[in-house]
C-alpha positions as CSV (number, residue, x, y, z in Angstrom):
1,X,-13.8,24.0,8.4
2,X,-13.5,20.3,9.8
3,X,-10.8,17.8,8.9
4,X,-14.5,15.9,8.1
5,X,-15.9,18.7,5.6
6,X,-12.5,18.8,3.2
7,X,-11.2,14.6,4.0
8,X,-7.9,13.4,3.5
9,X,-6.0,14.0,0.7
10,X,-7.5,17.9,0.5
11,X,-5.5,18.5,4.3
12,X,-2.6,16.6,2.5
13,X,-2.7,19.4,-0.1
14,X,-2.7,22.4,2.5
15,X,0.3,20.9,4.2
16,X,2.2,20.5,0.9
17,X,1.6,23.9,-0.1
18,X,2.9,25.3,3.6
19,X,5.8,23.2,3.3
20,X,7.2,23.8,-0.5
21,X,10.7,23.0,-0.1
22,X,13.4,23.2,-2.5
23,X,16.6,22.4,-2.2
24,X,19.3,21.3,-4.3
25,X,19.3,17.5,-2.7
26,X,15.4,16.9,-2.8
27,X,14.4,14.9,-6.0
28,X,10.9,14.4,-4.6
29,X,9.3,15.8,-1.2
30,X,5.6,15.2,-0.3
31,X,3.0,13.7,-3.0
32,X,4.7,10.0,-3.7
33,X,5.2,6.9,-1.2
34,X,8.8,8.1,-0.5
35,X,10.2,11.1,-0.7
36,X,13.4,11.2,-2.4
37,X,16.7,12.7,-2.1
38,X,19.9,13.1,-4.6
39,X,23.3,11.3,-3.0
40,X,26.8,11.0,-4.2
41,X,27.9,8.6,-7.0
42,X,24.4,8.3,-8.9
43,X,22.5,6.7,-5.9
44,X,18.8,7.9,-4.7
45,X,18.1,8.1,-0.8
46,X,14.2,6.9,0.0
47,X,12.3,8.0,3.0
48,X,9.1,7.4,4.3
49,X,6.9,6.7,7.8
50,X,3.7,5.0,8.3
51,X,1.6,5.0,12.0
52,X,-0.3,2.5,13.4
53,X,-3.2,3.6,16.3
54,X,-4.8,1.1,18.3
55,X,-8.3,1.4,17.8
56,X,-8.0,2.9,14.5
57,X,-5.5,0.8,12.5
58,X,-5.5,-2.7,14.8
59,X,-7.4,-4.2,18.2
60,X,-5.4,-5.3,20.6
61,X,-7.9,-8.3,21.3
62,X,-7.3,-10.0,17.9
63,X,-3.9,-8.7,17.2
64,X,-0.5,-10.5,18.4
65,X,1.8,-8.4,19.2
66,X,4.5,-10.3,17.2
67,X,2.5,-9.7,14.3
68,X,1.7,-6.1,15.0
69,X,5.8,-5.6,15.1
70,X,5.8,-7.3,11.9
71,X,3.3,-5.8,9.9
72,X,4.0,-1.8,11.5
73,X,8.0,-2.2,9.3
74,X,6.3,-4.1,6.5
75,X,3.8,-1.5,6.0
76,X,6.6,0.9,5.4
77,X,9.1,-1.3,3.6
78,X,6.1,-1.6,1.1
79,X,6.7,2.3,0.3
80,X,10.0,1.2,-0.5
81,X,8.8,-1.3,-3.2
82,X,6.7,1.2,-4.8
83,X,9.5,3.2,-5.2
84,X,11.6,0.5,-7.2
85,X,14.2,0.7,-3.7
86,X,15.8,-1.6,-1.3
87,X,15.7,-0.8,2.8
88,X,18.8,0.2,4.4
89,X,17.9,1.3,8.2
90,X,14.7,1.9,10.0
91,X,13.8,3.8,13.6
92,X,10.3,2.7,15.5
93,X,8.6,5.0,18.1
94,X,5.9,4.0,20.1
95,X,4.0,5.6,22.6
96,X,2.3,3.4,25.4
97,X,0.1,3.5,28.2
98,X,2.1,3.0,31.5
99,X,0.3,-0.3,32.7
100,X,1.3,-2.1,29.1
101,X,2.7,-5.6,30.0
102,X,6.5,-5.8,29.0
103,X,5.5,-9.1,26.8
104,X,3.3,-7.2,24.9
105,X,6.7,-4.6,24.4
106,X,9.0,-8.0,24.2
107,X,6.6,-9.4,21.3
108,X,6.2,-6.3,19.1
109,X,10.0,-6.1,18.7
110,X,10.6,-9.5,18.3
111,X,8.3,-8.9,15.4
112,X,10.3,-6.1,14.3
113,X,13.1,-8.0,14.0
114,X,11.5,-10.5,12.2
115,X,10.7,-8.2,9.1
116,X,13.6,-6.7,9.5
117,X,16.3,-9.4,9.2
118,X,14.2,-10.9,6.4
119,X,13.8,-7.8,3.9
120,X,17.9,-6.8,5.6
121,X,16.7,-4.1,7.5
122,X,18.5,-2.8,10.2
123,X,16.9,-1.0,13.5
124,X,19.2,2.1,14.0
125,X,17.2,3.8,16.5
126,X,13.8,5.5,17.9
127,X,11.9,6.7,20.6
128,X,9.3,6.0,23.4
129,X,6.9,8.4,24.7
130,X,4.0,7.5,27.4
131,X,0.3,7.9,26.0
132,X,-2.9,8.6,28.1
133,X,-4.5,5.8,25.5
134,X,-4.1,3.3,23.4
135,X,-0.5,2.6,21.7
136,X,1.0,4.1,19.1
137,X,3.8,2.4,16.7
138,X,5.1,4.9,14.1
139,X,7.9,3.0,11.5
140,X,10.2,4.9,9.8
141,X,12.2,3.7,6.9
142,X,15.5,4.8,5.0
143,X,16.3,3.1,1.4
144,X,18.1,3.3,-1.9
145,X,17.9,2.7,-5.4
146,X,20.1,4.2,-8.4
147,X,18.5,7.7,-9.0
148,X,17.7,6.7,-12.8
149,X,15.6,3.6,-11.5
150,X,13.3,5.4,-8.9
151,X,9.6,4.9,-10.4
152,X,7.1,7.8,-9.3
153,X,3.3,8.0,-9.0
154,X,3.5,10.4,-11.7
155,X,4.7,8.8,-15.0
156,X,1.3,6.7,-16.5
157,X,1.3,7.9,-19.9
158,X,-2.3,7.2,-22.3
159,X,-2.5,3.8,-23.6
160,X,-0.5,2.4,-20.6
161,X,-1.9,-0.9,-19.4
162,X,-3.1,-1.1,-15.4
163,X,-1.2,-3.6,-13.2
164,X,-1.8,-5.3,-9.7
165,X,0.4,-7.4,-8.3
166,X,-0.6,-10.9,-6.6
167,X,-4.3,-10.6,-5.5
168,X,-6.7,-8.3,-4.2
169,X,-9.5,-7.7,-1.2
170,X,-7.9,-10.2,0.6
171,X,-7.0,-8.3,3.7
172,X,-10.3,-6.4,3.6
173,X,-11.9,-9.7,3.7
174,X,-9.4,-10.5,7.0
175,X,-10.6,-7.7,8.9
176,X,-14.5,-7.8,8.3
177,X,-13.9,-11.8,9.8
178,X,-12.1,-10.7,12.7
179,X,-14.7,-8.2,13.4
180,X,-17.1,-10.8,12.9
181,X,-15.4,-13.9,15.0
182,X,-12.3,-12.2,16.9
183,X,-9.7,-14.2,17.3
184,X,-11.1,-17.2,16.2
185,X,-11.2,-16.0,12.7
186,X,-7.5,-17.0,12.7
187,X,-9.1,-20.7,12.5
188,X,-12.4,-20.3,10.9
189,X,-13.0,-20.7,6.5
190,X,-10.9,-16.9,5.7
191,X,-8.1,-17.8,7.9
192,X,-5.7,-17.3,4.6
193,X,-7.0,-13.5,4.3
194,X,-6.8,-12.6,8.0
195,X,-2.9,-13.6,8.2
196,X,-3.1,-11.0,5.0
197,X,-4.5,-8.7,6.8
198,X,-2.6,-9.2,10.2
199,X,1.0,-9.7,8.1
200,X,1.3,-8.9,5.2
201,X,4.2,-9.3,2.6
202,X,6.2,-5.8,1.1
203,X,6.6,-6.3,-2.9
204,X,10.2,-5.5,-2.4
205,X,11.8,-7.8,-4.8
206,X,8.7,-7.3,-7.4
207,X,9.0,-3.4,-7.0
208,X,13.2,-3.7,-7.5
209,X,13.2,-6.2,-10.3
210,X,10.0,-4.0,-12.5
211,X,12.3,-0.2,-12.1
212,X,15.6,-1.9,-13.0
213,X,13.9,-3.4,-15.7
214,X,12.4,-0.1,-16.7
215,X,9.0,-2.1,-17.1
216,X,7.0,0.6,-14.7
217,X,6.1,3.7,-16.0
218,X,4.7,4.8,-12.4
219,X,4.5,2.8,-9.4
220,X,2.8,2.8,-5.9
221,X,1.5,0.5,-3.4
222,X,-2.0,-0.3,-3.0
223,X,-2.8,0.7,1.1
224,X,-6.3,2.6,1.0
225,X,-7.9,0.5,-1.7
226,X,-7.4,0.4,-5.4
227,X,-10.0,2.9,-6.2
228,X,-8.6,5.9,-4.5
229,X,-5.2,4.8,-4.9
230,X,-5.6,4.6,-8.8
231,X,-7.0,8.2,-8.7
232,X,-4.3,9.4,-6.5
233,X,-1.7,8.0,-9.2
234,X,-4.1,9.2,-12.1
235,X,-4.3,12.8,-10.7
236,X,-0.1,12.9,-9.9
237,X,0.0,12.1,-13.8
238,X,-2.5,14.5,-15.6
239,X,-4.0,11.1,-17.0
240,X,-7.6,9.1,-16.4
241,X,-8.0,5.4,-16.0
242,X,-10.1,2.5,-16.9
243,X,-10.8,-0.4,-14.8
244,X,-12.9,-3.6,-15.4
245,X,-14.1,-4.5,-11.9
246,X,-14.4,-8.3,-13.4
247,X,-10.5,-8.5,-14.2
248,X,-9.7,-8.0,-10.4
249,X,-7.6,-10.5,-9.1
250,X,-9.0,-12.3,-6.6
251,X,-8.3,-15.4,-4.1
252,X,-10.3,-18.5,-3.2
253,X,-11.8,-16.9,-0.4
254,X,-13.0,-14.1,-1.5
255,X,-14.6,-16.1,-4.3
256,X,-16.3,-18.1,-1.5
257,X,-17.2,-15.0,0.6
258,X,-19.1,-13.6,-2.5
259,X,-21.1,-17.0,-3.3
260,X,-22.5,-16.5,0.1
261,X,-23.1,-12.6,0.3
262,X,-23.0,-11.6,-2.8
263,X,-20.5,-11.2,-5.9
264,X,-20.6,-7.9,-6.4
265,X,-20.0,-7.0,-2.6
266,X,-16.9,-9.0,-2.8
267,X,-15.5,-7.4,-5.9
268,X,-16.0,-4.1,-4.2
269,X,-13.9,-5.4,-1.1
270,X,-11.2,-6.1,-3.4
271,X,-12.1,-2.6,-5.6
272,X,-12.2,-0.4,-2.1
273,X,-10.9,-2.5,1.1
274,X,-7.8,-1.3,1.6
275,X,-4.3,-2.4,3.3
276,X,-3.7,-4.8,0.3
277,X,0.1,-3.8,0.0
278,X,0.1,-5.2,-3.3
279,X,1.8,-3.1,-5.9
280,X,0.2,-0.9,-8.8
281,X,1.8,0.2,-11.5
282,X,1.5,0.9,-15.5
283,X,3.3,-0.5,-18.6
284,X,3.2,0.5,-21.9
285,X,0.9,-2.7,-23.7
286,X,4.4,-3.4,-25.5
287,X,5.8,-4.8,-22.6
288,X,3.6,-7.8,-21.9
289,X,5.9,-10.3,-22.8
290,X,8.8,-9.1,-20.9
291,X,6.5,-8.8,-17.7
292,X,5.0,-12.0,-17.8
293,X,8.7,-13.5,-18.0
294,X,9.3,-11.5,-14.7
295,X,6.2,-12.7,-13.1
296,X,7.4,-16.3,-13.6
297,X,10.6,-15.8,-12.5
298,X,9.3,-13.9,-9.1
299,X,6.1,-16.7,-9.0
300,X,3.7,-13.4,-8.6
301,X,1.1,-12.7,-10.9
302,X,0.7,-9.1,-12.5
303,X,-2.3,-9.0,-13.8
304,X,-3.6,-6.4,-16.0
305,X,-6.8,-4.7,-14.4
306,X,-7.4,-1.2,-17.1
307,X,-6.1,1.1,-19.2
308,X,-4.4,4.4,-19.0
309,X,-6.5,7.5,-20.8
310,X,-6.1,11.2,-21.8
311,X,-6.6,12.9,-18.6
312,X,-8.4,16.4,-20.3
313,X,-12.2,15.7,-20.6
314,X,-12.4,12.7,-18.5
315,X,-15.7,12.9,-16.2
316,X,-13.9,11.6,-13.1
317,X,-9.9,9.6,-12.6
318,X,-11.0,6.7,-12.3
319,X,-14.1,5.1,-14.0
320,X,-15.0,1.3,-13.1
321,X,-16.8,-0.8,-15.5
322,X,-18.7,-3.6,-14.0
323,X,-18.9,-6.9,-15.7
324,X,-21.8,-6.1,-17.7
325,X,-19.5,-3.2,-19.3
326,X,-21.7,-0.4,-17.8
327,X,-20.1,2.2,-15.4
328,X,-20.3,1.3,-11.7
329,X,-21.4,3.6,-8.8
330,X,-19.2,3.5,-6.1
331,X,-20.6,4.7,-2.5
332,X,-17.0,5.1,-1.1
333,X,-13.6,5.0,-3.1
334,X,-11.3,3.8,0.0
335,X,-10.2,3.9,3.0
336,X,-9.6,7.7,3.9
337,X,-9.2,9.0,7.9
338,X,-10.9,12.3,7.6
């Protein structure tokens, strides 16, 4: 059978079950957006990697490499925020073709560095490898968080509200203008959503200050599109969930991108585009107040999106309601590789 026939999460699932693992240190191994192991004095060490492939994950032509730097840590310091932790150390391996220009090496760790000293990140190490094609940059990062704070995929409990942080669709909208335009997308009337798309911003304060405040009953970060990433949250919890498509959050220019081609396509971008790196989480309806005080104080919106249901019986995870209250069909759920 193809990687094609059974897609992504299903080969996920084979390699989980060939590598059970149990050991007396490992809170959490594969299944969450870090895995998580037990340290001395109460404290919770947070692991996780992320891969970016030219040609499958970024372009070259439209991509700085400055901003490819930038956006290969913050991709995984955005794991770290789902998990309610804060980044200690990170290593970066990259594989290259042997007639890459040095600038193009020179730029990509400059923006390394960038992320890094601003979310207090420290490189402490790598590798490089030579590739017959295309580059390679593969991030990974070490964090912590008090073991009692860590916030899984797993917890959603029935009658849980649906949360998003900030707004979504916004890097989907990014890359369907730099496919359109290039480079000069950067410039043209979705300039805002391609520097989402080309650097975006880890939740790391958001995730931190929502587990110590036990507000989050499960957490994850939003990277394949809401739609499949709700389902993967709904399925680690043995619940179902509710979303009204019209309570997405969404910016300026994806309001403007739908006036011109169409409403409902842009809701779906923000529904099913993908790389986002906004947060998602649940909260028990009783903690509204408390969470609109912390979105003031952290000047990011959380904005309720759905409702938590009884996971026996439901017809499918995740149902979406369009605005007319009806269920919506949904050709594709997100962004999967196989």
């Amino acid at each position: 059978m193809r990687l094609k026939d059974i897609g992504e999460d299903a080969l996920i699932k084979l390699i989980a079950k060939r590598s059970v693992v149990r050991h007396a240190r490992l809170a959490k191994g594969i299944g969450d957006d870090a895995c998580v192991m037990r340290e001395v004095g109460g404290r919770a060490l947070l692991a996780t990697t992320d891969v970016l492939i030219e040609d499958t994950h970024f372009k070259r032509s439209y991509t700085p490499p400055r901003l490819l730097g930038r956006k290969a840590l913050s991709i995984s310091l955005s794991d770290i925020a789902a998990m309610g932790g804060e980044p200690l150390f990170f290593l970066v391996s990259i594989a290259l073709p042997p007639e890459t220009d040095k600038r193009f090496v020179d730029g990509l760790y400059d923006g390394l560095a960038d992320a890094g000293r601003r979310w207090k990140c420290l490189l402490a190490g790598g590798n490089t490898a030579r590739s017959r094609r295309g580059i390679t940059v593969t991030t990974t990062v070490f964090g912590e968080a008090p073991a009692g704070e860590v916030v899984y995929r797993k917890g959603a409990r029935a009658g849980d509200l649906v949360f998003v942080t900030g707004e979504l669709g916004s890097s989907a909208l990014g890359l369907w203008a730099l496919g359109e335009r290039g480079k000069s997308a950067g410039r043209g009337p979705y300039r805002k959503s391609v520097a989402r798309h080309l650097d975006p911003e880890p939740r790391l304060r958001a995730g931190k200050a929502l587990a110590s405040a036990g507000l989050a009953t499960s957490m994850m970060d939003l990277s394949d599109g809401l739609a499949l990433d709700l389902k993967r949250l709904c399925i680690e919890s043995g619940r179902a969930a509710v979303v009204n498509l019209g309570s997405l959050p969404v910016s300026d220019e994806l309001l403007k991108f739908g006036e011109k081609h169409g409403r409902r396509r842009a809701l779906l971008l923000a529904l099913t585009g993908g790389e986002d790196y906004e947060l998602l989480f649940t909260s028990p309806e009783s903690s509204l107040k408390r969470l609109s005080g912390l979105s003031k104080r952290l000047s990011l919106p959380f904005t309720p999106i759905g409702r938590i249901v009884p996971g026996r019986g439901a017809r499918r995870a995740v149902t979406v309601l369009d605005e007319k209250g009806s269920p919506a069909a949904l050709a594709k759920e997100g962004f999967e590789h196989f």
